[in-house]
OpenMM code with the backbone's topology and positions (N, CA, C; nanometers):
from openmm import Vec3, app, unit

residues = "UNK UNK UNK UNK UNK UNK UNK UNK UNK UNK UNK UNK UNK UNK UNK UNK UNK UNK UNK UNK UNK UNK UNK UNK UNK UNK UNK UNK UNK UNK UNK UNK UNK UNK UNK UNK UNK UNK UNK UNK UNK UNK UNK UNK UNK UNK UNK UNK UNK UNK UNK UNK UNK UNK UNK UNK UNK UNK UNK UNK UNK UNK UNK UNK UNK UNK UNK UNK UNK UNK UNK UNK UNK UNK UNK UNK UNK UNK UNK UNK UNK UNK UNK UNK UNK".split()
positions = [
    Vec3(38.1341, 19.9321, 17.3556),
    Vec3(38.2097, 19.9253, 17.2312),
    Vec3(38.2943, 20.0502, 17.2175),
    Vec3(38.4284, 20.0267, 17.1872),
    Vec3(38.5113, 20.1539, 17.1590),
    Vec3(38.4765, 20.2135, 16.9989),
    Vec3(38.4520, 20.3472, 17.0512),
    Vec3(38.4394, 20.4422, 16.8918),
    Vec3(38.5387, 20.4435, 16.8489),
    Vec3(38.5680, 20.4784, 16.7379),
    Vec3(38.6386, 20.4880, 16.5962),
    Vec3(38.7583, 20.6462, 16.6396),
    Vec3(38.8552, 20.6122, 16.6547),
    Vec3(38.9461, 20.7663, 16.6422),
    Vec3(38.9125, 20.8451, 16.5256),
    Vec3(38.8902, 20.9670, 16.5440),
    Vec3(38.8858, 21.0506, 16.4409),
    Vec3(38.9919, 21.0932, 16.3939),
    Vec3(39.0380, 21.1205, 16.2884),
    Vec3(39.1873, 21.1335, 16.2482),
    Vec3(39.2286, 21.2954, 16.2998),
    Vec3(39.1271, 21.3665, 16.3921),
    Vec3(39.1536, 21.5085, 16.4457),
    Vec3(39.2077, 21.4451, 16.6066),
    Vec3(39.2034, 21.3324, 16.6379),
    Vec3(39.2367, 21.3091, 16.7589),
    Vec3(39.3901, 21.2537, 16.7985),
    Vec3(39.4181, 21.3755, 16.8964),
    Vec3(39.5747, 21.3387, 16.9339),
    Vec3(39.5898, 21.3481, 17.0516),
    Vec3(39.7048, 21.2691, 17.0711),
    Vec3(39.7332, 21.2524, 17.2006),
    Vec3(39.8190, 21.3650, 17.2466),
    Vec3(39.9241, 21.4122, 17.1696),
    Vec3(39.9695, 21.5670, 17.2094),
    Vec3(39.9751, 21.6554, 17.1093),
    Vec3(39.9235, 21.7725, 17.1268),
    Vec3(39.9392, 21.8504, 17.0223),
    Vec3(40.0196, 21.8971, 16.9964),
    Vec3(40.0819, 21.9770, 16.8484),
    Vec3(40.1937, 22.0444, 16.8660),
    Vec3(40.2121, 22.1666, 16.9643),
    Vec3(40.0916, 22.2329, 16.9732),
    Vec3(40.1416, 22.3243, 17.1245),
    Vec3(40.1824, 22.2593, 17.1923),
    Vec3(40.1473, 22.1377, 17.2617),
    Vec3(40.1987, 22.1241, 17.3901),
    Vec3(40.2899, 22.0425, 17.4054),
    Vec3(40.3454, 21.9810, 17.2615),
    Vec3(40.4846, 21.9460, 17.2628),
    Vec3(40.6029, 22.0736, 17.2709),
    Vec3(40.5392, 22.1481, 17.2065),
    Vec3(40.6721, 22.2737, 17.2127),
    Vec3(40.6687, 22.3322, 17.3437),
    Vec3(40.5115, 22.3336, 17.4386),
    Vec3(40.5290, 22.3561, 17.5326),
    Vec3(40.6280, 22.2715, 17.6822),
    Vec3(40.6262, 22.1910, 17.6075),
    Vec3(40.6828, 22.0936, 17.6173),
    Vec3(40.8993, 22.0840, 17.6465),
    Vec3(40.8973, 22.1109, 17.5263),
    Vec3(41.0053, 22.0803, 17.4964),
    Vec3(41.0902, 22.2358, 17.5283),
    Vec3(40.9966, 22.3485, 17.5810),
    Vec3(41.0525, 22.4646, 17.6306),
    Vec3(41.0739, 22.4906, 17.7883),
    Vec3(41.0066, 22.3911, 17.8365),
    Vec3(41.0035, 22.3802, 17.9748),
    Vec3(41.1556, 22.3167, 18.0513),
    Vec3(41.1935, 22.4004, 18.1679),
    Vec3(41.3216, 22.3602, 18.1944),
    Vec3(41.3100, 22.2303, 18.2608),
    Vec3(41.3898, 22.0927, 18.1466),
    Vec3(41.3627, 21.9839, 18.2261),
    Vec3(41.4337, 21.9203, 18.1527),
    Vec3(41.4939, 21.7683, 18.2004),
    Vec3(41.6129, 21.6918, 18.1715),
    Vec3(41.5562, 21.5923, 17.9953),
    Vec3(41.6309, 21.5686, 17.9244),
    Vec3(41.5219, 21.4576, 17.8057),
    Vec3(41.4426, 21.3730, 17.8912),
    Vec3(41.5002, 21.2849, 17.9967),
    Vec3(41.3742, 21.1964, 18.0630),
    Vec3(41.2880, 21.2669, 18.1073),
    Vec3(41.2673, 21.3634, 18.1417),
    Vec3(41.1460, 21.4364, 18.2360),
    Vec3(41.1220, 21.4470, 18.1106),
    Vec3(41.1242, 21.5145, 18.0119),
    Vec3(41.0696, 21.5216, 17.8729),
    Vec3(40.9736, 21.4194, 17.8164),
    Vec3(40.9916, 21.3027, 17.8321),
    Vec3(40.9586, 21.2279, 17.7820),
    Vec3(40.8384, 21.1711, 17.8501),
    Vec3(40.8825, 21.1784, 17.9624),
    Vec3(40.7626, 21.0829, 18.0353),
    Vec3(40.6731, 21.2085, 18.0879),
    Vec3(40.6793, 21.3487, 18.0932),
    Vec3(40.5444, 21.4404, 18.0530),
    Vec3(40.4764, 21.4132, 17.9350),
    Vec3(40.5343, 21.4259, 17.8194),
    Vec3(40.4609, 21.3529, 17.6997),
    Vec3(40.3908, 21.2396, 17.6941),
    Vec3(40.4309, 21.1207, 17.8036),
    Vec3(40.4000, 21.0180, 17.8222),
    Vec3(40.2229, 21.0187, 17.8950),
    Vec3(40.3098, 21.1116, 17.9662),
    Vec3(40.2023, 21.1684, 18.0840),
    Vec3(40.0452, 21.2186, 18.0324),
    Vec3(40.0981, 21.3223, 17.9660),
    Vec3(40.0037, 21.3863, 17.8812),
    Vec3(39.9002, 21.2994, 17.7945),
    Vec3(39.9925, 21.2125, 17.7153),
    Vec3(39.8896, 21.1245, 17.6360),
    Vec3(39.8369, 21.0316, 17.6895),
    Vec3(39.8728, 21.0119, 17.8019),
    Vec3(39.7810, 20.9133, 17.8689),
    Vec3(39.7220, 20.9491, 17.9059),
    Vec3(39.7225, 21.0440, 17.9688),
    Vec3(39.5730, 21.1147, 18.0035),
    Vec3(39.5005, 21.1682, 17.9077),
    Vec3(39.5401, 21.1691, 17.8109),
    Vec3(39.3766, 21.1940, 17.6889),
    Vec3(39.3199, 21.0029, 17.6934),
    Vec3(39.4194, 20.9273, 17.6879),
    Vec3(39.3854, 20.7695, 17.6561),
    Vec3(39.3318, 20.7144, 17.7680),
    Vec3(39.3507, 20.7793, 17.8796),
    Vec3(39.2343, 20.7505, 18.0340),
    Vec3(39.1119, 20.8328, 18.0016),
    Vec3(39.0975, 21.0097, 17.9408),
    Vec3(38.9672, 20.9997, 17.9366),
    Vec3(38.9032, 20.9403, 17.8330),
    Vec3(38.9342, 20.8764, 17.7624),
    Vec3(38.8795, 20.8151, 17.6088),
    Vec3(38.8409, 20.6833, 17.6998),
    Vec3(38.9260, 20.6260, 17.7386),
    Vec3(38.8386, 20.4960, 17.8303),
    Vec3(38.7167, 20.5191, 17.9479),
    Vec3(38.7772, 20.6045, 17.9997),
    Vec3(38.6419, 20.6545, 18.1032),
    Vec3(38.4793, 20.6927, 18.0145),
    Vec3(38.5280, 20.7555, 17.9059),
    Vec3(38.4241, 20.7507, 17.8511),
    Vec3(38.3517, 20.6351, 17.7740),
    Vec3(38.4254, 20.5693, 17.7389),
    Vec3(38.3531, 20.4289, 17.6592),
    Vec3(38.3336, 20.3443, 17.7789),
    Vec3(38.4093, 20.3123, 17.9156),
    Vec3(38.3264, 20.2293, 18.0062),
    Vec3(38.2235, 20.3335, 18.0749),
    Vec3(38.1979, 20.4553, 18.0435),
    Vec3(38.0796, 20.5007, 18.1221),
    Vec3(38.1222, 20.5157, 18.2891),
    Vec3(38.3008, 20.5954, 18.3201),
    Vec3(38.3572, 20.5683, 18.4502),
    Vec3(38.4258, 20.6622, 18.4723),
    Vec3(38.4161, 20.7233, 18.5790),
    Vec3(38.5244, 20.8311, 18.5772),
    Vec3(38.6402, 20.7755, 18.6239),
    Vec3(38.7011, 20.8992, 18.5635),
    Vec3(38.8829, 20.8061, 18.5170),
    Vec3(38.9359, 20.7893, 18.6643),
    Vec3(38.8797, 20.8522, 18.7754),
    Vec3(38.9597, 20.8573, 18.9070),
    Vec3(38.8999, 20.7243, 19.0117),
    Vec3(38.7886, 20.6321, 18.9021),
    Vec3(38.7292, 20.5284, 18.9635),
    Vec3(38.7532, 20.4271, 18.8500),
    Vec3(38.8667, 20.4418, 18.7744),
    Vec3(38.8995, 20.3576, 18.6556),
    Vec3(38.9828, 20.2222, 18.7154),
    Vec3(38.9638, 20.0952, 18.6923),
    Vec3(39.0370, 20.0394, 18.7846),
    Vec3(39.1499, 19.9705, 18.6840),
    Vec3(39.2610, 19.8908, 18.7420),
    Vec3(39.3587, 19.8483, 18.6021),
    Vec3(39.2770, 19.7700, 18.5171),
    Vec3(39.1680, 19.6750, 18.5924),
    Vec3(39.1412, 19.5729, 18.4919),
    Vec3(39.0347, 19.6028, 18.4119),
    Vec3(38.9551, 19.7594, 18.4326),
    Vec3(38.8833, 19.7872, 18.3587),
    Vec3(39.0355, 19.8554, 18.2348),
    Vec3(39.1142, 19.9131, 18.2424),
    Vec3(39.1788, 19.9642, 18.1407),
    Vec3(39.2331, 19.8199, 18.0564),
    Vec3(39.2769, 19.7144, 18.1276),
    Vec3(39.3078, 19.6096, 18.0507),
    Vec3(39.2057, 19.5542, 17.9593),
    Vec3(39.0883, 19.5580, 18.0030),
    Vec3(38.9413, 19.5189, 17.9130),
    Vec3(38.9630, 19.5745, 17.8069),
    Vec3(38.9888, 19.7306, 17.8301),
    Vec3(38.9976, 19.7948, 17.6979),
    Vec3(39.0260, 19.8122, 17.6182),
    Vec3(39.2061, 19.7543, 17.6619),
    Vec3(39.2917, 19.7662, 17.5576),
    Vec3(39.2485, 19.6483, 17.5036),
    Vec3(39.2350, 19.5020, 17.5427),
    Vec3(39.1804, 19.3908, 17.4709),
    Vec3(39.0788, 19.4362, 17.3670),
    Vec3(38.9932, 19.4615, 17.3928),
    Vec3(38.8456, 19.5063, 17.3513),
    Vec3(38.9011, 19.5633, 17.2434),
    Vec3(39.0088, 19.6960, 17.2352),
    Vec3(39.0622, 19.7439, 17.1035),
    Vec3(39.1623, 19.6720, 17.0141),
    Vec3(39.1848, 19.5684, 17.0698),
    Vec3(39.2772, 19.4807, 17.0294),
    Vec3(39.2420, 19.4092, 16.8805),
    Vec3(39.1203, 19.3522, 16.9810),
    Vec3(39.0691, 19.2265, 16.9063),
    Vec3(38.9321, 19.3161, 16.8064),
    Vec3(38.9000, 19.4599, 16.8423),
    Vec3(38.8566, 19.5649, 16.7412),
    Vec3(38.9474, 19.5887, 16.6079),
    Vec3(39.0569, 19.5656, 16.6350),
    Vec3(39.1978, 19.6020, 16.5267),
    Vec3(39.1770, 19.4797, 16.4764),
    Vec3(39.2212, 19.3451, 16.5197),
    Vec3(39.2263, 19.2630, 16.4724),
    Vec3(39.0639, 19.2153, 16.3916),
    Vec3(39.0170, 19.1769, 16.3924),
    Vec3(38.8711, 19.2042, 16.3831),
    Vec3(38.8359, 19.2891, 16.2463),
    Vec3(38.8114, 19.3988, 16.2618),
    Vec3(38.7807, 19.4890, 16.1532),
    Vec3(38.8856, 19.5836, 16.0948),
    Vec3(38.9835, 19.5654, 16.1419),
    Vec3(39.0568, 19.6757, 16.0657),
    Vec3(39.0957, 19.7506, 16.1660),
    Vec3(39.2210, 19.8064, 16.1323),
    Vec3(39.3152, 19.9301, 16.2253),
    Vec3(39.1962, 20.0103, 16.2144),
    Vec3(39.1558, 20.0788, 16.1112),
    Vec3(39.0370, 20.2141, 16.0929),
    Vec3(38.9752, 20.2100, 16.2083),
    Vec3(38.9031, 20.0640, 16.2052),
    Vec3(38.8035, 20.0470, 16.3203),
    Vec3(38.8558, 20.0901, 16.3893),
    Vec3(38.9706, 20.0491, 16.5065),
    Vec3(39.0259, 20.0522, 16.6453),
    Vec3(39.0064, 20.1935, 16.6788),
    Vec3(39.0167, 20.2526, 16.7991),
    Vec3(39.0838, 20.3690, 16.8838),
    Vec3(39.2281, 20.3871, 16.8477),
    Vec3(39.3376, 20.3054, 16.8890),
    Vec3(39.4630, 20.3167, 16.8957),
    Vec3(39.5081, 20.2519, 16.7029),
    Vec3(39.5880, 20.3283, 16.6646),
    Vec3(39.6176, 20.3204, 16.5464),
    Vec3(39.7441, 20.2568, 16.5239),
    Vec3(39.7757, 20.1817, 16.5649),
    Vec3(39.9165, 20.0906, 16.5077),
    Vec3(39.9109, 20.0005, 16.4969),
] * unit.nanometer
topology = app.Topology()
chain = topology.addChain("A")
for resn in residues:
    res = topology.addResidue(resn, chain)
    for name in ("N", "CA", "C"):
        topology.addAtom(name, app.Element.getBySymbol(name[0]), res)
């Protein structure tokens, strides 16, 4: 079962957006480090709820998950879910 986001949980912080956005690099490279970044907090958040390390994570275990939070959103409420939109 996916836990509940805590409203302290982000995918980039403002450090490391400014770190970010100070680094010599084009808007697309910009973007898809940010991209980068938050996905990798959203790979270890899955590794941890399937009990997997993220470097033995396979797609269709990440597709489970996102379902699983899906139908968590739909289901009980955005609150409930991990992912908040």
């Amino acid at each position: 079962m996916v836990e509940s986001q805590q409203p302290t949980t982000q995918f980039l912080t403002p450090e490391e957006s400014a770190d970010v956005d100070k680094a010599l690099l084009s808007s697309p490279e910009k973007f898809l480090t940010r991209l980068t970044i938050s996905s990798l907090r959203l790979l270890q958040q899955i590794a941890k709820d399937t009990g997997v390390a993220i470097e033995e994570l396979t797609h269709q275990q990440v597709i489970d998950w996102f379902e699983n939070d899906g139908k968590i959103r739909r289901e009980q409420g955005i609150e409930a879910a991990f992912l908040k939109w």
